[in-house]
MARBA-159268 format. One record per residue: residue in one letter; x, y, z of N, C-alpha, C in turn. Coordinates in steps of 0.001 Angstrom, whole numbers, padded with zeros to 6 digits, always signed. Layout:
% residues N
AXYZXYZXYZ/...
END
This chain:
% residues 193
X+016129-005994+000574+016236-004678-000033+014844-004211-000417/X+014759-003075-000112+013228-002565-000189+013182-001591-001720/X+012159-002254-002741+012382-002190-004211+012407-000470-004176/X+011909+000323-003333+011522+002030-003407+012784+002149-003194/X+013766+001685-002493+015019+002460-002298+015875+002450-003421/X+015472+001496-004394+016338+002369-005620+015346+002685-006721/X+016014+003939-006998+015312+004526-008102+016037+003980-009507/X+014592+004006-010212+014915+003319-011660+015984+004402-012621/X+015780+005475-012538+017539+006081-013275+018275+005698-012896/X+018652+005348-011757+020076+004865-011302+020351+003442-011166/X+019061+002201-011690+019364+000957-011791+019426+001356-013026/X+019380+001867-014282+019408+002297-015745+020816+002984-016298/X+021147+003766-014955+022690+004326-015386+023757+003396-014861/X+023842+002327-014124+024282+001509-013223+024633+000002-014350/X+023103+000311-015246+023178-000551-016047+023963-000498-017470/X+023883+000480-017895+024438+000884-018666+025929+001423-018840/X+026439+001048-017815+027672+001452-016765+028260-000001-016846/X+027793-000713-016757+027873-002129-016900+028012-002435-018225/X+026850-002136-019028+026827-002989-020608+028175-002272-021360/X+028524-000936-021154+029911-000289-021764+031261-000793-020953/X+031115-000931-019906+032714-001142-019653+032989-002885-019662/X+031741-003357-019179+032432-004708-018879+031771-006027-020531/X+030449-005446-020609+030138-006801-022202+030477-006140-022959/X+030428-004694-023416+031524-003853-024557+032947-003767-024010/X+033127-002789-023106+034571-003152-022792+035361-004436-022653/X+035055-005516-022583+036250-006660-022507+035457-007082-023702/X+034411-006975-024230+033618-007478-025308+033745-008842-025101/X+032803-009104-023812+032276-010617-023529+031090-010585-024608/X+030463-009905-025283+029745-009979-026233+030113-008933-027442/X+030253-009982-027962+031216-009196-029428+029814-008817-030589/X+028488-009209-030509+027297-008420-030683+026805-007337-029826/X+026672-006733-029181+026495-005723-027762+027066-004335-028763/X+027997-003975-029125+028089-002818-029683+027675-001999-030534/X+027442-003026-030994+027159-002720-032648+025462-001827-032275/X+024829-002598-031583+023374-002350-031206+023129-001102-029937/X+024277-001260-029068+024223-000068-028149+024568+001357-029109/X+025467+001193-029833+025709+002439-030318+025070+003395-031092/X+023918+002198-031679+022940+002706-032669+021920+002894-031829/X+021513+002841-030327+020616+003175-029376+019667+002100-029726/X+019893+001264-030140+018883-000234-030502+018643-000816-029422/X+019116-000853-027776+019428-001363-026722+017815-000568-026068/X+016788-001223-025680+015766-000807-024966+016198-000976-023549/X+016032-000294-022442+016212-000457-021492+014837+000358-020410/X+014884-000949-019638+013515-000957-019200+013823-001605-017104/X+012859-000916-016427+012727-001362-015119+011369-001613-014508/X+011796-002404-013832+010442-003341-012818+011100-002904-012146/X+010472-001947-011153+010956-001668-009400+009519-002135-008429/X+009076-003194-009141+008533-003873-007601+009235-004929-006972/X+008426-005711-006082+008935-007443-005964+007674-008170-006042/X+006908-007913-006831+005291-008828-007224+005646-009951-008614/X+006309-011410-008353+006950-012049-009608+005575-011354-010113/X+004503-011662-010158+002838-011994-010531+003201-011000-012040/X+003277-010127-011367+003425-008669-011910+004430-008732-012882/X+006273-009155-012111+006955-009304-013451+007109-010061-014264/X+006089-011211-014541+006015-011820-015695+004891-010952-016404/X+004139-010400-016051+003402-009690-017038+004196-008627-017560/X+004973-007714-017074+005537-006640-017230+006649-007374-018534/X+007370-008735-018489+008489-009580-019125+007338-009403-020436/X+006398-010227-020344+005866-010470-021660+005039-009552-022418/X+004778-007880-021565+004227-006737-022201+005638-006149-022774/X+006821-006464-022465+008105-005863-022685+008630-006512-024391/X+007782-008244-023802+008139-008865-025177+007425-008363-026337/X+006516-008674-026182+005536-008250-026977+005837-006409-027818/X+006432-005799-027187+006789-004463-027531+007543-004653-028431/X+008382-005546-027882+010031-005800-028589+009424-006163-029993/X+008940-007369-029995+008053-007585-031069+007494-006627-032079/X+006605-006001-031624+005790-005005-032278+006935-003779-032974/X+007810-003529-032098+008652-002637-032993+010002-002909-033710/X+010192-001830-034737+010781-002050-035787+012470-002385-035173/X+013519-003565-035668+014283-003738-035429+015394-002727-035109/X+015168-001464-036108+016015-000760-036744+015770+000195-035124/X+014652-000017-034462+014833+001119-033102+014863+000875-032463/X+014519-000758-031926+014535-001314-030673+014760-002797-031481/X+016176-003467-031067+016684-004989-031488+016755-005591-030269/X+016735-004889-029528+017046-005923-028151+016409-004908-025991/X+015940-005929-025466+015140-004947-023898+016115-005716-023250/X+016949-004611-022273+017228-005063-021179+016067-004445-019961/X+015554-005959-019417+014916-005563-017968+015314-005640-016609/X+015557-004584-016815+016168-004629-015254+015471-004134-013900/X+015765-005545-012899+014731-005838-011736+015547-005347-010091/X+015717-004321-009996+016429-004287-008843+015642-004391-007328/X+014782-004946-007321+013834-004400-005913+013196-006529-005677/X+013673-007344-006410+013284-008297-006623+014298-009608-007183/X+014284-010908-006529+014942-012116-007386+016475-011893-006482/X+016787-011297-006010+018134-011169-005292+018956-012542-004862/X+018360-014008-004874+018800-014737-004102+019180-015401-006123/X+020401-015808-006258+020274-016323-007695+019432-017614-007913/X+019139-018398-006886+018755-019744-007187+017324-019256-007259/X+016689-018635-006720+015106-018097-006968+015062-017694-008526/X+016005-016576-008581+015955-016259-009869+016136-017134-010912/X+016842-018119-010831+017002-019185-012073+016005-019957-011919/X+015155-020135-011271+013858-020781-011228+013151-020323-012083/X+013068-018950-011273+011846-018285-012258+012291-017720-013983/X+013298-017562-014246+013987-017673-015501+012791-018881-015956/X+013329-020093-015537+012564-021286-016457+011332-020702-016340/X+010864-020611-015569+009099-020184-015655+008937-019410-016635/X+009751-018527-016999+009519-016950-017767+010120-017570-019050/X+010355-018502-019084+010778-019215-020868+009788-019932-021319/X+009353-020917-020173+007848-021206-020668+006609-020240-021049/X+006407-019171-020449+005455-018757-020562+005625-017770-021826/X+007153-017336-022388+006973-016745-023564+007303-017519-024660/X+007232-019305-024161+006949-019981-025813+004660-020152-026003/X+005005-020234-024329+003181-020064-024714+002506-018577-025292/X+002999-017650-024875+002638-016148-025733+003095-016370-026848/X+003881-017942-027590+004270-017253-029295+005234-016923-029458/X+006041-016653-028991+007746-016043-028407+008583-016936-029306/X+008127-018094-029283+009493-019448-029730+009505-019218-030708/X+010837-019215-031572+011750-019337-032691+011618-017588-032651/X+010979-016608-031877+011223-015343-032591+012213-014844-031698/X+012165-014734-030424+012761-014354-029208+013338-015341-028199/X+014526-014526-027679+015324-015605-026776+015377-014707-025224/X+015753-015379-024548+015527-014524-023317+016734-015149-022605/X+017789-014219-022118+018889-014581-021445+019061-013831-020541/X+020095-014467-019266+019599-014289-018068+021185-013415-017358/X+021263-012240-016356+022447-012167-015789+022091-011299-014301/X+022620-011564-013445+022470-011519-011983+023854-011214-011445/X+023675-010572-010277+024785-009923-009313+025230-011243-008898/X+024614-012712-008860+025415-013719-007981+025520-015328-008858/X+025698-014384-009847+025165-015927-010888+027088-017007-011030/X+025952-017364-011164+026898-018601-010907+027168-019818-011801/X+027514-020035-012815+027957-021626-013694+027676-023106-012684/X+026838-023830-013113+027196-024785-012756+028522-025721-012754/X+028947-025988-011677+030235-026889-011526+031204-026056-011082/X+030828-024785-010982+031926-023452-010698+031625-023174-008812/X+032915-022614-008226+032888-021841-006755+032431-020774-006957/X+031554-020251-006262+030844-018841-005990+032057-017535-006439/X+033095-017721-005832+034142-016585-006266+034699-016801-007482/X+034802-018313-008712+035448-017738-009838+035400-016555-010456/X+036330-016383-011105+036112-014900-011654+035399-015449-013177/X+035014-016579-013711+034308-016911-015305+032896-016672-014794/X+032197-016399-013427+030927-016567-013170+031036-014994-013515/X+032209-014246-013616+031113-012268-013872+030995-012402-015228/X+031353-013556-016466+030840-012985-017756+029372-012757-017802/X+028214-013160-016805+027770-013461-016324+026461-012408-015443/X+027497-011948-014326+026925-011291-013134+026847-009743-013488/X+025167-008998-013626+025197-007668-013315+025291-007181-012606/X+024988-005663-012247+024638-004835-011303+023209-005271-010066/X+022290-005924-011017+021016-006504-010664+020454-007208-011618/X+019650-008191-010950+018642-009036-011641+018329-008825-012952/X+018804-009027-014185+018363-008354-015962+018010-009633-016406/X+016895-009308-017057+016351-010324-018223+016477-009923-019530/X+017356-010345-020883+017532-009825-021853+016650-010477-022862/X+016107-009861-023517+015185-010242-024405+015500-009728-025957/X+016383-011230-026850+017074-010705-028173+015703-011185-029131/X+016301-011239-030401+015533-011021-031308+015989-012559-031623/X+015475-013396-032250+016169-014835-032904+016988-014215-034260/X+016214-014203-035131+016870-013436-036290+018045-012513-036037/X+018299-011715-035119+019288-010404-034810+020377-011525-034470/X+020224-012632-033427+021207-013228-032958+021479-014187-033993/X+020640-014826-034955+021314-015751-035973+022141-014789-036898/X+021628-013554-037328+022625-012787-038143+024511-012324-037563/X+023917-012621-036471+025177-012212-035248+026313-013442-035349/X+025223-013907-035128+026280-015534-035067+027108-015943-036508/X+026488-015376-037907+026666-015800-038808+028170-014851-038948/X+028118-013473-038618+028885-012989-038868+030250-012711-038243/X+030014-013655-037190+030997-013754-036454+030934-015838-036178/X+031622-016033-036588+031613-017600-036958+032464-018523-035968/X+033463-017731-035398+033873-018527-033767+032857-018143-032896/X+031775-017804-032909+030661-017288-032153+030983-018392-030601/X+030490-020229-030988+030906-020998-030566+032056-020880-029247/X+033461-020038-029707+034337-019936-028803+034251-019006-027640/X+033463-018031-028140+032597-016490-027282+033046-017334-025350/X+032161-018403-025186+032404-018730-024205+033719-018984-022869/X+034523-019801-023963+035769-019919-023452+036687-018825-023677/X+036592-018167-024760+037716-016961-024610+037038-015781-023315/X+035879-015820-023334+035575-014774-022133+036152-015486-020729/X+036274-016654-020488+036690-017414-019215+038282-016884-019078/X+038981-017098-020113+040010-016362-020069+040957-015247-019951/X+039469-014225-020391+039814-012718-020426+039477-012459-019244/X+039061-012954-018419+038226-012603-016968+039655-013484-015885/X+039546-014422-016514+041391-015148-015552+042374-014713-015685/X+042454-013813-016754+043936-013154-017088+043292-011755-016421/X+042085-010788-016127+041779-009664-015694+041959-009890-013869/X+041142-010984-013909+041724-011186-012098+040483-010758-011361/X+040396-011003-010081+039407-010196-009276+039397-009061-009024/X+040813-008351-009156+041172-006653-008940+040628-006139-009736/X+040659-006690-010982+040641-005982-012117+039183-006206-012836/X+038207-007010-011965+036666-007020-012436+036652-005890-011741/X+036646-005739-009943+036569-004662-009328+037049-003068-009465/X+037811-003115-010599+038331-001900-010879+037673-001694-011842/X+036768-002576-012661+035973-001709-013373+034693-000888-012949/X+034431-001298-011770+033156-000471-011125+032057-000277-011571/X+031590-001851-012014+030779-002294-013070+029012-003131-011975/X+029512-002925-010569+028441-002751-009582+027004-001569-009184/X+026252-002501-008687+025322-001245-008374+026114-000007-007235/X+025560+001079-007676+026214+002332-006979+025057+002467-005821/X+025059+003513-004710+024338+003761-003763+023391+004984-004021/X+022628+004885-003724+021024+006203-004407+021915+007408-003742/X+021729+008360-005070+022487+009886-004467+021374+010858-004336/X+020748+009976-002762+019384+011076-002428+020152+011219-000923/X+021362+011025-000474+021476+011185+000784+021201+010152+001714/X+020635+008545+001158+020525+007277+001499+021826+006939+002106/X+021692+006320+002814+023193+005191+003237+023184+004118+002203/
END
């Protein structure tokens, strides 16, 4: 996929198309609302395929996150559509991109979590339906706050179960019914195929 053929509004509305119907709507993340609604949700794109580049772009993103006030920006989604497409590349470089933001200083402040169009659980078949709690539109690197997510966790105290009840809500939704949310990347409305 050639990174120019999609434009960054529409990996941004695609994305956000995603974070409302399917981690707010089934509320695979029962923190996610609270922060989208208050526009606390940064959302951000890399439309190259230079990693070189998107680890700098990851840790100028962190570093932002950092620098600003919780109350306007608690959490960056980066989203990479032109790049990382194969999931096992991408979970590589995930580890790379965790090391390098405990060496920028990152550790104990920021966490960085990972979701992909083909992601996959270890020990799981490519088609379960527990691998979409999981799978975006494209390649996103989420970058929380430590503090935002310990307050999260505190206040929601089966936090712990988050995991397995989403396996369930996704086995009782079915494959029709991930697909009927239309929670995929859409096609560029420039007249592209």
């Amino acid at each position: 996929m050639n990174a120019a053929a999609i434009d960054p509004d529409l990996a941004v509305a695609d994305t956000r198309r995603w974070l409302e119907r399917a981690v707010i709507g089934l509320n695979l993340c029962p923190f996610a609302k609270a922060v989208h609604v208050k526009g606390q949700v940064h959302h951000a794109v890399f439309d190259g395929d230079d990693l070189d580049a998107l680890m700098a772009r990851l840790l100028a993103e962190a570093q932002a996150l950092v620098d600003t006030d919780p109350a306007e920006r608690d959490t960056t989604l980066l989203v990479v559509p032109g790049a990382l497409h194969d999931f096992l590349d991408f979970n590589d470089w995930v580890s790379r991109a965790e090391k390098r933001l405990r060496r920028a200083g990152h550790e104990g402040v920021l966490q960085l979590a990972s979701f992909h169009p083909q992601f996959q659980f270890s020990g799981t078949e490519v088609d379960d339906i527990g691998n979409a709690t999981n799978r975006s539109p494209y390649p996103t690197l989420h970058l929380l706050r430590e503090d935002s997510v310990a307050r999260a966790v505190e206040a929601f105290p089966e936090a712990a179960d988050i995991f397995e009840r989403n396996i369930d809500r996704l086995e009782a939704l079915g494959a029709d019914g991930w697909r009927a949310l239309d929670v995929g990347p859409h096609p560029a409305k420039n007249g592209s195929p």
